[in-house]
N, C-alpha and C positions, 0 to 999 in steps of 0.2 A: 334535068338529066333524062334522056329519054331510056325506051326499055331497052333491054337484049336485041340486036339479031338474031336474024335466022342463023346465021353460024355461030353464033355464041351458043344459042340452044344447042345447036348441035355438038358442039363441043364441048359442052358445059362440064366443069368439071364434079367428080363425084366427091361424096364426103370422105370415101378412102383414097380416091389421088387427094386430097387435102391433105390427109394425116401426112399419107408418104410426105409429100413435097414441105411438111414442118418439119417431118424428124431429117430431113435431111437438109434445113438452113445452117450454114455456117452460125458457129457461136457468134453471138453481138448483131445479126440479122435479125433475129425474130418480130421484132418491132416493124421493120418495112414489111416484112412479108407478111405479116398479119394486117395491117394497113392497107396494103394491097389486095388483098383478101376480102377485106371488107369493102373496099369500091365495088368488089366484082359481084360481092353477095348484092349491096345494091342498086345494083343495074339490073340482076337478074329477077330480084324480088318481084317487082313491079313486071315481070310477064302477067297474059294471061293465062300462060300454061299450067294446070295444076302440077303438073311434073317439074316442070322448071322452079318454081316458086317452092313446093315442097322442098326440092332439093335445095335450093337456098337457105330453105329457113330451116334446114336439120343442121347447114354449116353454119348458119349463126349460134345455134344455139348450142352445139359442139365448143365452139369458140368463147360463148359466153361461160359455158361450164371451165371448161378450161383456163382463160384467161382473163374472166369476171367484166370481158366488155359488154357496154350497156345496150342492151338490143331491146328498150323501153319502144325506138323510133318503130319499130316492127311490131308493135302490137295489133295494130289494125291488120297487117297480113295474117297474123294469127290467126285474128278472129274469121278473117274471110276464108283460109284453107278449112278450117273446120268445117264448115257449111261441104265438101268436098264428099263425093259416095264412097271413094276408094278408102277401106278403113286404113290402109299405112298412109295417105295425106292427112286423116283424121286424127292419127296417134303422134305424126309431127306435131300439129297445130295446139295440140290439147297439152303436150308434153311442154313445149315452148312455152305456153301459157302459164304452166305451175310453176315456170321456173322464173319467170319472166313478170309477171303479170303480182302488182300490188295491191291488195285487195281496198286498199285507205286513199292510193294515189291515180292508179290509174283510170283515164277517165271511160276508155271503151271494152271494160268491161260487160257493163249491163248491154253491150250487144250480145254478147255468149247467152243472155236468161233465155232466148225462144230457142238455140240449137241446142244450150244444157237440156231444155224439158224436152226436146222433139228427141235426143240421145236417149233421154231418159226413160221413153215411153219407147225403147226402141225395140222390136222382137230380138234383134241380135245381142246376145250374151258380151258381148267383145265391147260396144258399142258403148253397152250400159256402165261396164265397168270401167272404162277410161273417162266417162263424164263424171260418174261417183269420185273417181281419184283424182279429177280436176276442179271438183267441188268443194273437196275437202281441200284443197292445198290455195285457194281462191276466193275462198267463201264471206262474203261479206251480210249486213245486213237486209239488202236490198236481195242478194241471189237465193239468204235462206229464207226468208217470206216468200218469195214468189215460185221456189223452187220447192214448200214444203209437202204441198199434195203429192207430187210425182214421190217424194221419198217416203210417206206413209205409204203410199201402195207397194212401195218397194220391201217393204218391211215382211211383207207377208208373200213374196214372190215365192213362187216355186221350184227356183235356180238355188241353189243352196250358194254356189258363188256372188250371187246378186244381193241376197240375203245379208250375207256377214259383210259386201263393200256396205251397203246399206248401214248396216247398224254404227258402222266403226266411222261413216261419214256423219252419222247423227250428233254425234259427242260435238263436232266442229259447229253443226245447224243449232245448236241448244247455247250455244257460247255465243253465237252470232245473234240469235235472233232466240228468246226465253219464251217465247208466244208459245213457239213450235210444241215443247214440252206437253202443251195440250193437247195435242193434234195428234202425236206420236207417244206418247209416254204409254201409254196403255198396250199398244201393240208390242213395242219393246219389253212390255212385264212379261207379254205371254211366249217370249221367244224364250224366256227361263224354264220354260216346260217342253223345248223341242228337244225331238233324242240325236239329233244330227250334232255331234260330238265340237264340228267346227264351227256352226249354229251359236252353242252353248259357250263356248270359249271367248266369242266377237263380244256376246252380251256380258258375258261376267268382267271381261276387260271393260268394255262400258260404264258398266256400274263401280266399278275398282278405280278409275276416273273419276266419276261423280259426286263418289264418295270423299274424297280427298277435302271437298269442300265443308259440305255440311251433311255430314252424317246420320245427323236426327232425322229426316226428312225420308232417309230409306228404311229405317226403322221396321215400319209395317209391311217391308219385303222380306224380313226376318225367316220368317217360315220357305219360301223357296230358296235360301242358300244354303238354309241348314241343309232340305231335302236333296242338292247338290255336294253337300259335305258328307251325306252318309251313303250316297247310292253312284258318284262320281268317280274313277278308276283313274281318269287321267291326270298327269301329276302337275302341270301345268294351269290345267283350270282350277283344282283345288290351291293351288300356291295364291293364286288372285281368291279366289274364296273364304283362305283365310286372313289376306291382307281386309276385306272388306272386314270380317268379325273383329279383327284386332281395333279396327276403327269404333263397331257398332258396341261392344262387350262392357266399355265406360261408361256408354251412356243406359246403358237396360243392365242391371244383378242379375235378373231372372237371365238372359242372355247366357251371360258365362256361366252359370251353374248346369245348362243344354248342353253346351257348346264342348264344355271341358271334356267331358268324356271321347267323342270320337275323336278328338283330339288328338288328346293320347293316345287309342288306340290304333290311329295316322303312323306315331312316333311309333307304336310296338309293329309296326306290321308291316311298313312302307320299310323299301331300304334306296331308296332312293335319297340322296343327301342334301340336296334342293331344298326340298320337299321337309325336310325330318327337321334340316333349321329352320325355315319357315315357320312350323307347327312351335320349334324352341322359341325363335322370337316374337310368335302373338301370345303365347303363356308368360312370357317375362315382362312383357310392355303391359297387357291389359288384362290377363288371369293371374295377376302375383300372387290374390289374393288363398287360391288353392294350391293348398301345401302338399296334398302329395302331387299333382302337377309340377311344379315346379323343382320338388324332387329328382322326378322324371328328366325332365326337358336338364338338369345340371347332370345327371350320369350322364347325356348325350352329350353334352359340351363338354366332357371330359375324354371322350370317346372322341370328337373332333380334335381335339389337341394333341391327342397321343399318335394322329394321324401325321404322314409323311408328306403329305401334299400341302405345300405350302396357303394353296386358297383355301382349304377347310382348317388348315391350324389358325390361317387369319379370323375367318369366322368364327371359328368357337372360342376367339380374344376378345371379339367383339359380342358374343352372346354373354359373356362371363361380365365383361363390363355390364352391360345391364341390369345383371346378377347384382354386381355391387353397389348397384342402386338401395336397393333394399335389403339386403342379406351380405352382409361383409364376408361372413363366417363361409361361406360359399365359397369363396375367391381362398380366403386360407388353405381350405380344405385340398386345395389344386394347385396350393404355391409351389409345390416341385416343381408344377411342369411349365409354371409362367416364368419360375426363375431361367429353368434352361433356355424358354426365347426369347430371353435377352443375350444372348449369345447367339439366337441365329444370323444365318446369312442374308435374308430380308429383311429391309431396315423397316418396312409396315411392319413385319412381324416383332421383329424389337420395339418400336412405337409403343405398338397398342401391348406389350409389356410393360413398357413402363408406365405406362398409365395405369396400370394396374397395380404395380409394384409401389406409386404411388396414392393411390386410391387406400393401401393398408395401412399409412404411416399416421403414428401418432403420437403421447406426448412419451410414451414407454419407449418408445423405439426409431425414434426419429433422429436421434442421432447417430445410431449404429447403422441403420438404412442409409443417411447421407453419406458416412464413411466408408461403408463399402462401394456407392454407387459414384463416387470420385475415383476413388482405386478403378475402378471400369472405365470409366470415362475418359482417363490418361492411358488406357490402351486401346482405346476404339476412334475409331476415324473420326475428323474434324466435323462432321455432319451431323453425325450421332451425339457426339460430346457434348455440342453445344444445344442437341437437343436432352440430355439428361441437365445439361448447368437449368433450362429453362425450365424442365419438369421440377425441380429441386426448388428454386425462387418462386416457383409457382404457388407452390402447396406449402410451403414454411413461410407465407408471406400472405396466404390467405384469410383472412376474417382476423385482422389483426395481431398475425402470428399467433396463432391459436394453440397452433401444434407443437409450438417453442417453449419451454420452460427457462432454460438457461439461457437467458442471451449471450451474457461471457462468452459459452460456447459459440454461440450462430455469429456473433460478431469477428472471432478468429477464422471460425467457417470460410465467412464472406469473403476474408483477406485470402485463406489461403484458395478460395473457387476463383480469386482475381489471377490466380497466377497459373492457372491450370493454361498449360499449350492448347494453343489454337481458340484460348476463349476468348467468346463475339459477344458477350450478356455483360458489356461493362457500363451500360443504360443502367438496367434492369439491377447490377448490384450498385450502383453508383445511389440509385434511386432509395433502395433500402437504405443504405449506410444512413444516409441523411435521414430516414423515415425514425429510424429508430433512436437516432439521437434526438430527435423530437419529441417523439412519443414515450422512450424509458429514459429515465432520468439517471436507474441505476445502471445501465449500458454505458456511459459514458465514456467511466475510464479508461475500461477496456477498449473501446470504440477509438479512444484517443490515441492509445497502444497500437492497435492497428495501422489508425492513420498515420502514425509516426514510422511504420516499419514501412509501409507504402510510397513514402515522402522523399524517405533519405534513400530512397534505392533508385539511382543512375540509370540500370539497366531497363526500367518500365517504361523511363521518356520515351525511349525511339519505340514503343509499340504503339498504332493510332487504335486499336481497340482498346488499350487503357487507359487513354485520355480522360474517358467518362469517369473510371476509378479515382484515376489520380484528382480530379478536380473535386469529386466527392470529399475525399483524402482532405486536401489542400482547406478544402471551408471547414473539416471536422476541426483540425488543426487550429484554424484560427477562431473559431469559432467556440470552441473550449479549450483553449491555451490557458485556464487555471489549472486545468487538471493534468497540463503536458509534466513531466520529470525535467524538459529542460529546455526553456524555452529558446536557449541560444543552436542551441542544436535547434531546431523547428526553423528557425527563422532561416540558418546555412543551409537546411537542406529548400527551402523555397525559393533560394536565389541562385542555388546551383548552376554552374553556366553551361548544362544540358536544360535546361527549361526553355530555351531558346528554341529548341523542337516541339515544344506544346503549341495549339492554335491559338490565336488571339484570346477567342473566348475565357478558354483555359489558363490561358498566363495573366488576364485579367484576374481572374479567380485567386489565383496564386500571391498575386502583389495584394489584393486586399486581406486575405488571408497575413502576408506579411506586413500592411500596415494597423492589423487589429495587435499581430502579437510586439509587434516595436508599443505599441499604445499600451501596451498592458504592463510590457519591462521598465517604459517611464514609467506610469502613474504607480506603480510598485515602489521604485527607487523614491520618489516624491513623497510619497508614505511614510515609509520606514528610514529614509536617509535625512528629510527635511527638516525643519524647526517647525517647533507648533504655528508661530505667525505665517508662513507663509504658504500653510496647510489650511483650506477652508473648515471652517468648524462645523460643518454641517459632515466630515468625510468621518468614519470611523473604520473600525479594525474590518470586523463583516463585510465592509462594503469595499476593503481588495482583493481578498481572493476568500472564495467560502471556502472553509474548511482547508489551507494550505499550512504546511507543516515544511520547512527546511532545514533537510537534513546536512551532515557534514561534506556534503561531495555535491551532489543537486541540490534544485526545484523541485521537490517530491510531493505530488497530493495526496493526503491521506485521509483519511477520517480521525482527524485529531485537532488543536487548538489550533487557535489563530496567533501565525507566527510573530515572535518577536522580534522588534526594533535592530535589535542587537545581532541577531543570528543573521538575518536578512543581510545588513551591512558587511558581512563580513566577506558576502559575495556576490550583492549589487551594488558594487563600488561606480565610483564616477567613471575610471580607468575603464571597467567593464562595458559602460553604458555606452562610454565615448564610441570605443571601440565597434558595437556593434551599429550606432548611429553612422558611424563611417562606412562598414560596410554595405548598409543598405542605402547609403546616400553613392558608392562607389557604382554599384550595381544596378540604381534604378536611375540613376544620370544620365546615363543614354538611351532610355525609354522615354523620356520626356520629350522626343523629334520625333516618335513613331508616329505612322501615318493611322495606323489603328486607333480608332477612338476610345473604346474601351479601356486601352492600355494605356495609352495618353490621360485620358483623365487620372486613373487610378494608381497611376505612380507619379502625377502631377501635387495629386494629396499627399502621398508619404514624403514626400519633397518639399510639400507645404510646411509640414506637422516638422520637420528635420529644420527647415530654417528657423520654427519656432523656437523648440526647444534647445538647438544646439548652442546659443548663446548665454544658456541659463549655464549648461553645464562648463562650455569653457571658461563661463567667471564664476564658477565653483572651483575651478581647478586653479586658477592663475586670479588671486586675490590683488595682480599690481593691476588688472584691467578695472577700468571705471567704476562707477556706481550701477550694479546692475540691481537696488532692491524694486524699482520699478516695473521691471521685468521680471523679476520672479515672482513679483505680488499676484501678477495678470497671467502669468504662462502653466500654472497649480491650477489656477481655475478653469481657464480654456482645456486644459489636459481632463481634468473631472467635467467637464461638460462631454469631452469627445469620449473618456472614457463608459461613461453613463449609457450615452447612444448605443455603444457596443457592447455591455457589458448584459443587457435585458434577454433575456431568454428568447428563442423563438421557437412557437407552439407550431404543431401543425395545422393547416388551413382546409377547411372541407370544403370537397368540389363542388358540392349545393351552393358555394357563399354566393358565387357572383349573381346567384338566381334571385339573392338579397335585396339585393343592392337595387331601389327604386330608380327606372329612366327617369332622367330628369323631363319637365314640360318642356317642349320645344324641341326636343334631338331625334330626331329622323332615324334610326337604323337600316339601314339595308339590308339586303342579304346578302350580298355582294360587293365586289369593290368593283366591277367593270369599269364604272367611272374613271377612276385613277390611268387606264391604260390610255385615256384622249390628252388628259392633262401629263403624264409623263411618261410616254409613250416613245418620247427621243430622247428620253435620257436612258445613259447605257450605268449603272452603280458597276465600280471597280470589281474584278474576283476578290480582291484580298480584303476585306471588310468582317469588321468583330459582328457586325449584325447578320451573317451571311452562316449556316452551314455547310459549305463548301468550304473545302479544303485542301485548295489544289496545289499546297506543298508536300502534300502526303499522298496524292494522287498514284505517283509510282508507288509507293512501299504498300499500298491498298489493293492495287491490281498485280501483283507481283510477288505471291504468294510465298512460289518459291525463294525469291530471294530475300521474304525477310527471315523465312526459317532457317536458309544461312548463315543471318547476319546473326541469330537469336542466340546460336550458341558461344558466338565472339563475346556479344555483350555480356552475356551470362561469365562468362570465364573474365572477363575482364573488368567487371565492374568493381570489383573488389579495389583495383589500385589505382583504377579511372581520376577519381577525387586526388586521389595521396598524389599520383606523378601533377595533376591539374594545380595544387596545392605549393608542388616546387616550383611550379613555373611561376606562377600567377598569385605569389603570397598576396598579393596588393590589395587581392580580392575574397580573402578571407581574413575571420580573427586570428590574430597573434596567440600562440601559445601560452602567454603568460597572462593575457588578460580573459581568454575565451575559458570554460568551463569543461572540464577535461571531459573528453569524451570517447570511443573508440572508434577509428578510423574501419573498422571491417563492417562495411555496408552488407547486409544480405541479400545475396543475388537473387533475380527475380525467379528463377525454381532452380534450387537447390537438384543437381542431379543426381546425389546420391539418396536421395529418396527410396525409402524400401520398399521394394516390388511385391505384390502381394501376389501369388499364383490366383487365377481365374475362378479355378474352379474352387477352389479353396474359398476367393468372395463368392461364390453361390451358395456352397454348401452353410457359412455363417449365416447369410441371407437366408437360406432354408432354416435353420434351425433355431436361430437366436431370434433376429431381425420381423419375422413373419408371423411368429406365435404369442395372441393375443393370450393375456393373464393379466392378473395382478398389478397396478403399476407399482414400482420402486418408491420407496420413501425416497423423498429427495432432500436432500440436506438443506438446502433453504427454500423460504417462500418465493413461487413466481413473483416478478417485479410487475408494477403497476404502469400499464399501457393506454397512452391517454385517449381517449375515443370521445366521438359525438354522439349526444344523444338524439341527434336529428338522424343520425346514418349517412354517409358517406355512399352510398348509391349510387348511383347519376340515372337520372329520368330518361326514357329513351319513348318516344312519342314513335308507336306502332299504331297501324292500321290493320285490323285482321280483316275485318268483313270486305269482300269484293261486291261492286255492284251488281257483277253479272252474275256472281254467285247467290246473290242471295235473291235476285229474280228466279233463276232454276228453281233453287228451291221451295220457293213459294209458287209455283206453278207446280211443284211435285206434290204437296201437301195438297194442294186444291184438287189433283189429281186422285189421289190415291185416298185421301180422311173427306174429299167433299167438300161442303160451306163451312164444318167446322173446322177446319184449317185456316179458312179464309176469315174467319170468326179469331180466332186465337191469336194469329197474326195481328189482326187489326183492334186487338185489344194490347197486345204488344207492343205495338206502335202506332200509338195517335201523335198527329200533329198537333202543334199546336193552335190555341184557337187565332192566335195576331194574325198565320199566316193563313187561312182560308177563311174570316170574317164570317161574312152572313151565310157563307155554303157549308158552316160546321151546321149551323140549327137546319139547313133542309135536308143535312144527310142526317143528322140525329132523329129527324123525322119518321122519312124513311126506316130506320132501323127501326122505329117503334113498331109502327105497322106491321115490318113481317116478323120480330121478335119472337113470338109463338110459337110460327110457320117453324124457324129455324131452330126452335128448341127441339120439337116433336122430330125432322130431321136430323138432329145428332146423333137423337135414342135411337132411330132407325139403324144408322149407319155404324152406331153402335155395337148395336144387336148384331146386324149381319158379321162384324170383324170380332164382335165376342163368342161366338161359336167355335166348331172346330174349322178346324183348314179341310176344302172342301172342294176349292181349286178356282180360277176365277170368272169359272159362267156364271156361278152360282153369285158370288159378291156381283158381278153385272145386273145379275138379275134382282138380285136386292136392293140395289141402287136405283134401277129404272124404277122397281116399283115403290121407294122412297121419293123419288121425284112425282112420281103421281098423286099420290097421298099429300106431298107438298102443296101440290095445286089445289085439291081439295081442303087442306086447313085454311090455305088462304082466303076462298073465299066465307071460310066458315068463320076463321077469326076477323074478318074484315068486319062482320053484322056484329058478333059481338065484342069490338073493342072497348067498348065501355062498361061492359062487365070484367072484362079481363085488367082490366089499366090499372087497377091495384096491386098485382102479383104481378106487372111485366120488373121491374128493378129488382125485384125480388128473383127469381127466373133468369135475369141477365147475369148479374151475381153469380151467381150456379153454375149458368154454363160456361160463363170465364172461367173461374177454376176449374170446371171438367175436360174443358179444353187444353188445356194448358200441360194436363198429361199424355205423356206419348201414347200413343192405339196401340197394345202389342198383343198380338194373339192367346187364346187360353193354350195353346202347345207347349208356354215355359214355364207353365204353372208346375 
C-alpha cells in the first residue's frame, strides 16, 4: 500500500471531523465506517510528515480507546513520532504507547530505552514528565535496568513536579527490576525529610505500597513516620501514615505503645471524618491491645452511626464489626442503633447490620433473634430476605451448630424458613436437613415430622426453589420411615401425581425414598403377620423397627416396647398391604418407559421388589391357588437381605476422606479433562438427562418471576382440595377407604396466609431489649443432644502461596539497604539451600564465609551502635556506615594473619550473631 498524497495531506482529516462524522453514522453503520476509518489512518501513517502521522496516530488511538481496536500493527510509528521535537507529536506518540504498548509482548519496545533516557535527561519539565508516565505504564525489565541511573538523578531533581512523577514511577522500576532498590532506596528515605508538602505525600504513598508486602523490612524507618505523624497537618498524607503503622504496630510492642498516643490525640483534634476512621481502624486492627484507645476510637463509631449520611453510618458498621472481633460487649453496648439499620433504605447498610446482629447470637438467644428476624424477612424485599434466610443458616450451622441447643426447635425452624416467599436457600436448608439427621440422632423424630409436613403439601411441587427442600424432605422420609406415624400416608404423598413437576433428579429421590418405605411395610407384615418357619431365625423383635409402639389408629414411634404380634395385625393386614403394592405398582408402571435413567432404574427396582412379593401375598389371600410354600420360604429372606441394606444407619462423611484414600500404582490423574473434548467432542448429550443440572422444564417459571408469584397464591388457596377433587377423579390411583389408614385430607398449605403480622418496630424494640442482652443463660429443660463430629476436623486444606517472588527480592535488597551485611547475614541464615542442590560450591562458599566471619561480626556492632543511638537524621547513619566500611577493610586484613588464632571462637561468634540478627533494628526513640 503506498503512502498518502499530496491531497490526502492536505485534506487530511482531523480527529474532531472524525468524532463529528461517528456521532453522526446511521445506527447499524458504525462498523464500515470505522473500517473505513482505518484504511485511511493507514495510508496516512506511513507519511513522512510528522503532522500527518501524528494526526493519524491520535485517530487511531481515539478509536482504540473507544472501540478497543488493535493498533499493536502501529507500534513502530509510535516509536518513531516520539523521536519528534514538537512536544504535542511527542505526547501523541508516548500516550499511544501506554496505551498500546505490552510491556511482556511487544517486540519494539526496547527502541523507546535511548529516546526514554535522552527525555529523561531533558531540561524541558513537560518532556520529563510524559517519559516518567510512559515508564510507568510500560515498564519492563529490560527498560528499569537500563533506565535506572536517569531515575536516581531524577529523584533529587529540583522540579518539585519531576521529583514526585519520579518517586511514584519508582514503585513500578522496584517491581520490575529489585536490583534498582539499591541504587535508589537511599535517596527515596531522604525524600521523607522534604518540607514540600507534595514531595512528602508521592513518598508516603510509596512506602504505604511497599508495605503491603512485607512490612518487617521497613521497620527501621520507624522513626521518620512517626516524626510525619506528629509534625504532619495534612489529612491525606497522615491517612497513608497511619495505614503504614497499622501494618508496622504487629510486628514491634514497643511501636504501639509510641504510636498510640498521637493517635488519639488525631481522633481528639482532627474533625475531619477520613481521617478520624482511619486513626478508629488502625487502633482496632493493630492497637486492640490499649484499652483506653479503643474506648476512644468505640465513642467515635458511635458518633458515626448516629450520623445521617449514609457513607459514615456504612463505616462506622464496619468499624463496629471489627469491634466484634474481640469485644462483643462493644457491639451490645450500640445495639439500638444497629437495630434501627436494619430498617434502613440501604441495603449495604442493612448488610453490614445484620452481620452484626448476627455476630451477637448465641445459645441464650438464638432462638428469639431467629424469630424475630423471620417476622422481618417476610416484610422485606426478595433480596434482602434471602440475604437474612443466608445470614441465619450461616451462623446456627456454624462449628457444628454450636449455637443450637434445641434441635426440635431448629428443625421446625428449617421447615418453617422452607416456606418463607421468595426463599432461594433451599440448597443450603436441604443440606442441613440431611446434616442433622446424621449427626443427631435425637432430631430425628422431629426432623421426620417436618419432612412429612413438606411431602404431603401439593402446593411446594410447582415451586423450582423447593426442589432442593423437597428432595431433602423425600430421603428424610424414606430414610427414617421407623420413626414416620404412618407409613401409608408417606408413601401417598410420594407418589402424588404432582410429582411429575419435580426434575428427574428429584423424582429419582422420591421413588427410592418410596421403594425403602414399600420395603419396610413388607418386612414389617413378614414379622409380625408370618409363621415362625418362614421367618428366618436369625430375624428378631429389634431388628424391625427400634423402639415402634402401635397405637389404636397409626404407626406411632415412640420410646416405648417393641410392638406386638397382635396389635401390628390388626392393621397390617394383607388387604392393606395388597392395597398399597397396587398403588405403587399403579403409579410407578409408567416410569418404567422414561427416557431418564435415574428414574428408569429406580422404579425399575420397586417393580422388581412388587413382582417378588406380590405372589406371596396373593396366595396368602386366595389359599385355592397352588403350592406357594417355595416362594415364601425364599421371598422372607430376600426381603431381609433388601431390608438389611436399607435399614443401616448413615453417618456423616468428612470432606478430608477422599484425601484418604491411597492412588492406586499405575493411575495417572490429571488436572483436567481437556482430553475428553477430541474423543467426544461430536457428541451432543440430550437437555433432559437426570445427570444434567439443567432444567429446562422450569426455565419459564425460573425467569418469570412475576408469574409464578401469581400462580403462588392459586396454589396456596387451592391445594387444600387439589388431592380430594384429584382423588374423585382418579380413585384408581389411590388406597381405598376401607383398606388405607384413616388420615386427614387437609393438606397444609405452603404459607399459611393468616399468619400474625408482627409490627416492625415492635420486632426491633424485642430485638433491643430481649434478644441483644447478654446474662445469665436459662436453665434448659433438657440436655443438649449429642452431635456427631471428627476428630480429624472437617476443615478442608486450601494450599496458599503468600510469599511473591518479587516481593521478597524488594525486600531483601531493602534490608541490605538500610541493616547492611547483617541483613544479608540473617537472611542467608534464614535460608540455606540445600547441600544436593549446590554440591561442591556449598564447601567454597562455607569457606569463604569463614574467612570474613570476624570482619562481619565487628560490622554488625558498628552498625549497630550507629542505629542504637538516638535519631540524629541520615548524614550521620551515612556517615557511620562509610566509616563502618573502612574499619571493615582494615579487620580484614588484620583477621586475614590471624585466622588461626581466631579459628576457635569463629562457630562460636557465628552462633551469636545469627541470633542477634534475626532481631528487628529498632531505634532507642520507643524505648
Amino acid at each position: 500500500m503506498t503512502g498518502p498524497s499530496l491531497m490526502d495531506s492536505l485534506f487530511q482529516r482531523s480527529i474532531d471531523d472524525l468524532i463529528k462524522a461517528l456521532r453522526l453514522t446511521p445506527p447499524g453503520t458504525e462498523t464500515a465506517f470505522v473500517a473505513k476509518a482505518i484504511d485511511e489512518i493507514r495510508r496516512e501513517i506511513k507519511s513522512t510528515d510528522p503532522h500527518t502521522k501524528a494526526a493519524a496516530l491520535q485517530k487511531l488511538t481515539y478509536l482504540h480507546s473507544l472501540h478497543g481496536l488493535d493498533m499493536s500493527w502501529a507500534a513502530f510509528h509510535s516509536v518513531e513520532l516520539s523521536s519528534s521535537s514538537a512536544h504535542s507529536h511527542k505526547r501523541t506518540a508516548y500516550l499511544s504507547a501506554a496505551l498500546a504498548f505490552n510491556p511482556a509482548t511487544t517486540d519494539v519496545i526496547l527502541l523507546l530505552t535511548h529516546q526514554l533516557r535522552k527525555d529523561l535527561s531533558s531540561p524541558n519539565v513537560h518532556d520529563v514528565s510524559l517519559a516518567l508516565s510512559t515508564l510507568s505504564s510500560i515498564c519492563n525489565t529490560d527498560l528499569a535496568r537500563d533506565l535506572t541511573p536517569e531515575l536516581f538523578t531524577l529523584l533529587s531533581s529540583s522540579k518539585v513536579t519531576v521529583r514526585k512523577k519520579a518517586i511514584a514511577t519508582v514503585l513500578r522500576v522496584f517491581e520490575c527490576y529489585p536490583d534498582a532498590v539499591r541504587v535508589c532506596f537511599k535517596r527515596v528515605v531522604e525524600n521523607l525529610e522534604n518540607s514540600d508538602l507534595g514531595i512528602l505525600s508521592a513518598v508516603v504513598g510509596l512506602f504505604c505500597e511497599l508495605t503491603e508486602n512485607e512490612p518487617r523490612s521497613y521497620l527501621p524507618l520507624a522513626p521518620e513516620f512517626y516524626k510525619i505523624l506528629v509534625d504532619c497537618k495534612n489529612n491525606w498524607v497522615l491517612i497513608k501514615v497511619l495505614k503504614i503503622f497499622a501494618k508496622l504496630a504487629p510486628l514491634e510492642p514497643r511501636l504501639g505503645k509510641r504510636v498510640v498516643e498521637p493517635i488519639c490525640e488525631i481522633m481528639k483534634t482532627m474533625g475531619a471524618k477520613s481521617l478520624v476512621f482511619e486513626c478508629v481502624r488502625t487502633i482496632l486492627t493493630s492497637l486492640s491491645e490499649h484499652d483506653s484507645a479503643v474506648k476512644l476510637a468505640v465513642s467515635k463509631v458511635r458518633e458515626f452511626l448516629s450520623e445521617d449520611d449514609p457513607n459514615l453510618k456504612y463505616l462506622g458498621l464496619q468499624a463496629l464489626a471489627l469491634v466484634a472481633q474481640n469485644d462483643i460487649l462493644a457491639v451490645v453496648e450500640n445495639k439500638d442503633l444497629v437495630v434501627k439499620a436494619l430498617s434502613d433504605s440501604d441495603l449495604n447498610i442493612r448488610l453490614e447490620a445484620l452481620r452484626l446482629v448476627m455476630c451477637m447470637v448465641s445459645e441464650d438467644n438464638v432462638m428469639e433473634i431467629c424469630r424475630i428476624l423471620i417476622s422481618h424477612a417476610l416484610k422485606s424485599d426478595p433480596e434482602f430476605c434471602n440475604e437474612i434466610l443466608g445470614f441465619i443458616l450461616l451462623t446456627c450451622g456454624r462449628n457444628y451448630y454450636e449455637v443450637v441447643f434445641d434441635f426440635d426447635w431448629y428443625v421446625l425452624f428449617l421447615g418453617e424458613m422452607a416456606r418463607v416467599p421468595h426463599c432461594q436457600k433451599g440448597d443450603e436448608i436441604a443440606t442441613q436437613l440431611i446434616d442433622i439427621g446424621m449427626r443427631v440422632k435425637d432430631a430425628r423424630y422431629q426432623l421426620v415430622n417436618v419432612a412429612r409436613e413438606l411431602v404431603i403439601d401439593p402446593a411446594l411441587l410447582g415451586n423450582p426453589f423447593m426442589h432442593a427442600v423437597l428432595s431433602a424432605a423425600a430421603w428424610v422420609s424414606g430414610e427414617y420411615i421407623k420413626l414416620s406415624r404412618n407409613p401409608f400416608e408417606i408413601m401417598e404423598a410420594l407418589l402424588q401425581p404432582r410429582t411429575s413437576l419435580l426434575s428427574p433428579s428429584v423424582r429419582a429421590i422420591y421413588i427410592h425414598s418410596a421403594f425403602k418405605v414399600l420395603m419396610f411395610c413388607v418386612y414389617s407384615y413378614l414379622k409380625l403377620n408370618g409363621e415362625e418357619s418362614s421367618i428366618p431365625s436369625t430375624l428378631t423383635d429389634s431388628e424391625l423397627v427400634s423402639d415402634v409402639e402401635v397405637d389404636d389408629h397409626n404407626m406411632i414411634v415412640t420410646n416405648g416396647q417393641a410392638p406386638s404380634a397382635s396389635s401390628v395385625t390388626q392393621h397390617l393386614t394383607q388387604e392393606s398391604l395388597l392395597a398399597l403394592v397396587n398403588l405403587v405398582e399403579i403409579n410407578l408402571g409408567p416410569l418404567a418407559g422414561s427416557n431418564e435413567v435415574e428414574v428408569l432404574e429406580r422404579s425399575t427396582n420397586v417393580l422388581g421388589l412388587i413382582k417378588l412379593i406380590k405372589p406371596m401375598l396373593l396366595g396368602s389371600l386366595n389359599d385355592g391357588e397352588g403350592d406357594q410354600t417355595k416362594g415364601e420360604l425364599k421371598t422372607p429372606e430376600t426381603v431381609k437381605l433388601i431390608f438389611d441394606s436399607c435399614s443401616e444407619d448413615l453417618g456423616p462423611v468428612s470432606v478430608n476422606a477422599q484425601e484418604k484414600v491411597p492412588i492406586p500404582n499405575g493411575l495417572v490423574l490429571k488436572e483436567n479433562l481437556d482430553d475428553l473434548e477430541e474423543i467426544c467432542g461430536d457428541m451432543k448429550l440430550p437437555l433432559l438427562t437426570s445427570f444434567s443440572l439443567v432444567k429446562p422444564q422450569f426455565a419459564e417459571a425460573s425467569n418469570s418471576v412475576e408469574c409464578q408469584g401469581k400462580e403462588e397464591s392459586e396454589l396456596s388457596t387451592e391445594s387444600t382440595s387439589l388431592l380430594a377433587e384429584h382423588r374423585k377423579r382418579h380413585g384408581l390411583y389411590y388406597l381405598s377407604p376401607g383398606n388405607r389408614v384413616t388420615t386427614s385430607n387437609d393438606y397444609p398449605p405452603a404459607h399459611d396466609p393468616n399468619d400474625k403480622a408482627i409490627d416492625e418496630d415492635e420486632d426491633l424494640a424485642k430485638l433491643t431489649e430481649k434478644s441483644l442482652v447478654t446474662g445469665k443463660k436459662p436453665s434448659q429443660s433438657k440436655p443438649r443432644p449429642m452431635v456427631v463430629k471428627f476428630d480429624d476436623g472437617e476443615v478442608t486444606t486450601v494450599a496458599t502461596n503468600r510469599t511473591e517472588a518479587k516481593a521478597g527480592l524488594i525486600s531483601g535488597a531493602v534490608n541490605e539497604v538500610l541493616l547492611g551485611d547483617e541483613a544479608t547475614t540473617s537472611s542467608s541464615s534464614r535460608r540455606k539451600p540445600p547441600k544436593s542442590r549446590r554440591g561442591a560450591e556449598d564447601s567454597n562458599v562455607s569457606i569463604t564465609e569463614s574467612k570474613s566471619d570476624a570482619s562481619k561480626i565487628d560490622q554488625s556492632e558498628h552498625s549497630k551502635a550507629g542505629l542504637g543511638g538516638k535519631h540524629n537524621g541520615h548524614g550521620k547513619e551515612r556517615r557511620r556506615r562509610t566509616s563502618g566500611k573502612d574499619k571493615e577493610h582494615d579487620c580484614k586484613d588484620k583477621h586475614k594473619s590471624d585466622s588461626v588464632a581466631h579459628g576457635k571462637h569463629r562457630s562460636r561468634h557465628r552462633a551469636d550473631k545469627a541470633v542477634e540478627a534475626q532481631a528487628p533494628v529498632i531505634p532507642d526513640f520507643l524505648l
